[in-house]
C-alpha positions in Angstrom: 21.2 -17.5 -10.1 18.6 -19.6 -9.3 18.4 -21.1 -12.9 22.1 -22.0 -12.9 22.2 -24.0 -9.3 19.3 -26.6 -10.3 20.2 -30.1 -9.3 19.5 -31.9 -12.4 19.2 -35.2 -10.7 16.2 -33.3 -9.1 15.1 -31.7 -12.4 15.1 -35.2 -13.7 13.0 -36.4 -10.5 10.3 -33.8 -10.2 10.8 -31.7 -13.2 9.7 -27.5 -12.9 9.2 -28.0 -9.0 13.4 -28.1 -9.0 13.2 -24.6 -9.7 10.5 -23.4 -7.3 12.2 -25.7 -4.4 16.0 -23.7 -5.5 14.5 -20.7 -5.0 12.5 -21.2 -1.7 16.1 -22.7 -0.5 17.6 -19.3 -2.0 15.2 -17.0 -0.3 15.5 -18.6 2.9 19.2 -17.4 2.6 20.0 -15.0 5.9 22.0 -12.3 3.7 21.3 -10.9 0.8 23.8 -9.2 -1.9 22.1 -6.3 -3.1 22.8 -5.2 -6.7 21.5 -2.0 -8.8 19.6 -2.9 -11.9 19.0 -0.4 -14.5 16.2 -0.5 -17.0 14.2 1.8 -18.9 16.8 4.5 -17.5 15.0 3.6 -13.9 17.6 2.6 -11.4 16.1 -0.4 -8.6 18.0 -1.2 -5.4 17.7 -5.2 -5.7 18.2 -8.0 -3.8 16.7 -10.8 -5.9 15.6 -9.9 -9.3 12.8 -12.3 -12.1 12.3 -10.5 -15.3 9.6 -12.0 -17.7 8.0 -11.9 -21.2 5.1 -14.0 -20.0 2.4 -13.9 -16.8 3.3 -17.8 -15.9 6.7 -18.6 -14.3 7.2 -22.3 -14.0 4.2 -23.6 -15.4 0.6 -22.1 -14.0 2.8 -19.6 -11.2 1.8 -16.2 -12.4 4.5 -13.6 -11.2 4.7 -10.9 -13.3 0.9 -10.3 -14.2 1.4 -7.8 -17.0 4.2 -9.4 -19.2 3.1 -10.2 -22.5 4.6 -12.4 -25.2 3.1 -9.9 -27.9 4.3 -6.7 -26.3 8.1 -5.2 -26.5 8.6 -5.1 -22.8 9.3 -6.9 -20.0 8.4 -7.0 -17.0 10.9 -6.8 -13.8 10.0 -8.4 -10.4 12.9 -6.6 -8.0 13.2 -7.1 -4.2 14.8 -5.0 -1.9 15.5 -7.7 1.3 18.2 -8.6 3.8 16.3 -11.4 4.9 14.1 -14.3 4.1 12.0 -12.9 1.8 7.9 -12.1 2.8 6.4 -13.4 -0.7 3.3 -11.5 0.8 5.1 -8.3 -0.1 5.8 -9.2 -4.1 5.6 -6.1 -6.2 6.4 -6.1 -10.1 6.8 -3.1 -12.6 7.0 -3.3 -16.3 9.6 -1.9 -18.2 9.9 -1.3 -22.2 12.6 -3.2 -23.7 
């Protein structure tokens, strides 16, 4: 998990852009372990999964576009990759809580 493996020292050195430069290290990654995750009784074939309540991720990054604080959902950004990941190719769904 991407959240877990921050370098603090660098959190303390450059604050949210620790977390954006973990996970560009992350996705440059050759192999992937692919996981299920089931929500909403829909089953996704995942390689790297963000799951959100609101449209900003790290400060003014918008990835998943219809989350909302005031809603009972989520919303699940799941990849399906062996490889480095294309961020062209970024899909989201929301799911109900």
């Amino acid at each position: 998990m991407i959240v877990y493996s921050i370098d603090l020292d660098l959190k303390a050195r450059v604050g949210i852009l620790a977390y954006w430069y973990q996970g560009a290290e992350k996705s440059s990654a050759t192999n992937f372990q692919h996981f299920r995750v089931i929500a909403n009784g829909e089953s996704i074939d995942s390689s790297l999964v963000i799951v959100g309540r609101t449209k900003n991720y790290g400060g003014p990054f918008k990835i998943t576009t219809q989350a909302d604080l005031h809603l009972d959902r989520f919303e699940v950004l799941a990849l399906n990759h062996q490889k480095r990941l294309p961020l062209s190719k970024l899909s989201s769904r929301p799911l109900a809580r």
